[in-house]
N, C-alpha and C positions, 0 to 999 in steps of 0.2 A: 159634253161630259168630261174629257179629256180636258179640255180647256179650264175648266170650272174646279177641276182636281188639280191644276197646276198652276193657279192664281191662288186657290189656297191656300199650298203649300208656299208659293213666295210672300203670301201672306202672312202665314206664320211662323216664318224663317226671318222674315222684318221685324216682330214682335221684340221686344227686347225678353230675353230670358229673366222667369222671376227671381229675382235677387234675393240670395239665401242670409238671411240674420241672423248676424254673428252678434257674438257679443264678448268681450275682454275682461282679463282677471292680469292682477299681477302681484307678483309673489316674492321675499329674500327670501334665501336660507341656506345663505354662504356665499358659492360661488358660482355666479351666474350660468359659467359654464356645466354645473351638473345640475341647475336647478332646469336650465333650457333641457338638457338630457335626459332628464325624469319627463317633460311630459309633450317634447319634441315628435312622439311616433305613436302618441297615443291616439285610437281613433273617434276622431271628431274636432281633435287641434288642427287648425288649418295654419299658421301662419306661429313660431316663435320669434321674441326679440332681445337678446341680452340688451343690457342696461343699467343706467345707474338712476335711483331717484327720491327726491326730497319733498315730504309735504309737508310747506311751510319753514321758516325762519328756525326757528327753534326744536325741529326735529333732523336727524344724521343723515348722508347721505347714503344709500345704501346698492350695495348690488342687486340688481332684479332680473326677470324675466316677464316678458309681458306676451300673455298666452291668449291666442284670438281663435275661441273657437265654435263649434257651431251648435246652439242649446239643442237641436232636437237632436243629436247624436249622445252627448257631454253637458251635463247639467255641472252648476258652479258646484254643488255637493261633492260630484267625483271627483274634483278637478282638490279640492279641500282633501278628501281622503289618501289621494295620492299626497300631495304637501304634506300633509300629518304623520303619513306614514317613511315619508325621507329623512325630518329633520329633528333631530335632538332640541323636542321641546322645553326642554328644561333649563339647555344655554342660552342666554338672552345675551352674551358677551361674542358669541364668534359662533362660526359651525367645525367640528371637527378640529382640525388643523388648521384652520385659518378664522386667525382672531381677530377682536378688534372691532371698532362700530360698524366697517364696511361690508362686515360679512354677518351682522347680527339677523336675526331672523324675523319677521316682521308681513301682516299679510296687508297690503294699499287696498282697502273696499272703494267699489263705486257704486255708491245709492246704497237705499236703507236694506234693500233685498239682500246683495251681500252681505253687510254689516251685520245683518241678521242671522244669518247662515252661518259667518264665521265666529259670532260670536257665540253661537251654539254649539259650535263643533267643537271651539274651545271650551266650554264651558265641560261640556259630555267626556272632555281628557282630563280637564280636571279634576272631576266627581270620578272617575274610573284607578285615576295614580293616586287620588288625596292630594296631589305636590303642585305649586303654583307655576303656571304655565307662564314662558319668558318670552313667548312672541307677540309681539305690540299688532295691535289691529289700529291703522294709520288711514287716512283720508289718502284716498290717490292723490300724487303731488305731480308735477311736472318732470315728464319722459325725458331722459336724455340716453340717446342710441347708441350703444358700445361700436368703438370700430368694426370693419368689416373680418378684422384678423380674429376676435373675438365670435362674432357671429355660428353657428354652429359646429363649433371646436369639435366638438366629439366627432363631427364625420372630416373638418379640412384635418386634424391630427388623430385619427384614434389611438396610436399606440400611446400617445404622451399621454390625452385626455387620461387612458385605462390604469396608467401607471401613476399619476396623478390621482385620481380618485381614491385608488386602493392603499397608497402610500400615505394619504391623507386623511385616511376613514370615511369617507363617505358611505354612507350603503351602495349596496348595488341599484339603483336604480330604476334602470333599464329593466330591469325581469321583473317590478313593480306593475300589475297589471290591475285591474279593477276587479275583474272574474277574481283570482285570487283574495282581495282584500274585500268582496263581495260578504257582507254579512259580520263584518269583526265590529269591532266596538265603535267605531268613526266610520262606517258606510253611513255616509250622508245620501239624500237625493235633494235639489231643487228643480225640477222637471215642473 
C-alpha cells in the first residue's frame, strides 16, 4: 500500500502541471512607463512589457505596453475599463504632457473578440460625453521591446517615476482599481 501511494505520487509529480491560458492585450496612452503602472499589480496580470509599436507601413509608431494576463482572473473588459479610465480620451495628439505621434493613444486588437469589446467600450464613451473619441483601434502590429532601463521604471525609480507622472499630469493610476470603477459607465466584462 505504501508502495502503491508512493509511485503515485512520483507519478503525479512527473505529470507536467496544467498550463494556465493566458492571453495578451496591448495598449498606448502616452507613456509606456505609466501605462505598464496602471495595470502592472493588478490581479490577474501575470507578465508587463514596455514597448514600441507599428501596425503596418502607413500607421505611427507608438509607445505601448503589452499586458499578459490570465482570462479567468482578468477578462479583456477590465483590462479596457482601467485604460479608459487613465487616459484623456479626447486627445488623439499626445497624452498629458507628452505630445506628439509617440505618445498618441491608440488600443492594438487581436482577433475579432477584442475588436469587438473595444470597439463597444468606445462606442458606450461616446454615446455617454456626445464628444468623438480620439483613440484609434489599430490591428496588433509587430512588438519591439523597450530597453531593460525602461522596463518597470516605477519600481527600478519610484521617486522620478512619481515625480514624473504628477509633474506631467497623468492620473494617478496606481489607486485605479476595478472594485472601485466596478459599475461606472465603462465597467465592461468579456468573461
Amino acid at each position: 500500500m505504501v508502495r502503491q501511494t508512493l509511485m503515485m505520487m512520483l507519478l503525479l509529480l512527473a505529470l507536467p502541471a496544467q498550463a494556465v491560458q493566458t492571453a495578451q492585450a496591448v495598449f498606448a496612452g502616452g507613456s509606456f512607463w505609466v501605462m505598464e503602472r496602471l495595470f502592472a499589480e493588478q490581479d490577474g496580470v501575470l507578465a508587463t512589457e514596455a514597448g514600441w509599436m507599428k501596425s503596418g507601413s502607413r500607421h505611427l509608431r507608438r509607445q505601448v505596453v503589452r499586458v499578459e494576463y490570465d482570462p479567468r482572473i482578468l477578462s479583456y473588459g477590465d483590462l479596457l475599463t482601467l485604460y479608459w479610465a487613465a487616459v484623456d480620451a479626447f486627445d488623439g495628439e499626445g497624452q498629458f504632457c507628452d505630445r506628439g505621434p509617440e505618445f498618441s493613444p491608440a488600443i492594438y486588437v487581436r482577433g475579432s473578440l477584442q475588436q469587438k469589446w473595444a470597439q463597444q467600450s468606445r462606442a458606450r464613451l461616446t454615446l455617454q460625453h456626445d464628444r468623438a473619441i480620439r483613440v484609434r483601434l489599430l490591428p496588433e502590429g509587430t512588438f519591439e521591446s523597450a530597453p531593460a532601463r525602461h522596463q518597470q521604471y516605477h519600481r527600478q525609480h519610484p521617486l522620478l517615476y512619481g515625480g514624473y507622472r504628477r509633474m506631467c499630469g497623468y492620473p494617478a493610476g496606481e489607486r485605479f482599481s476595478l472594485q472601485a470603477l466596478a459599475g461606472g459607465p465603462l465597467a465592461t466584462s468579456a468573461r
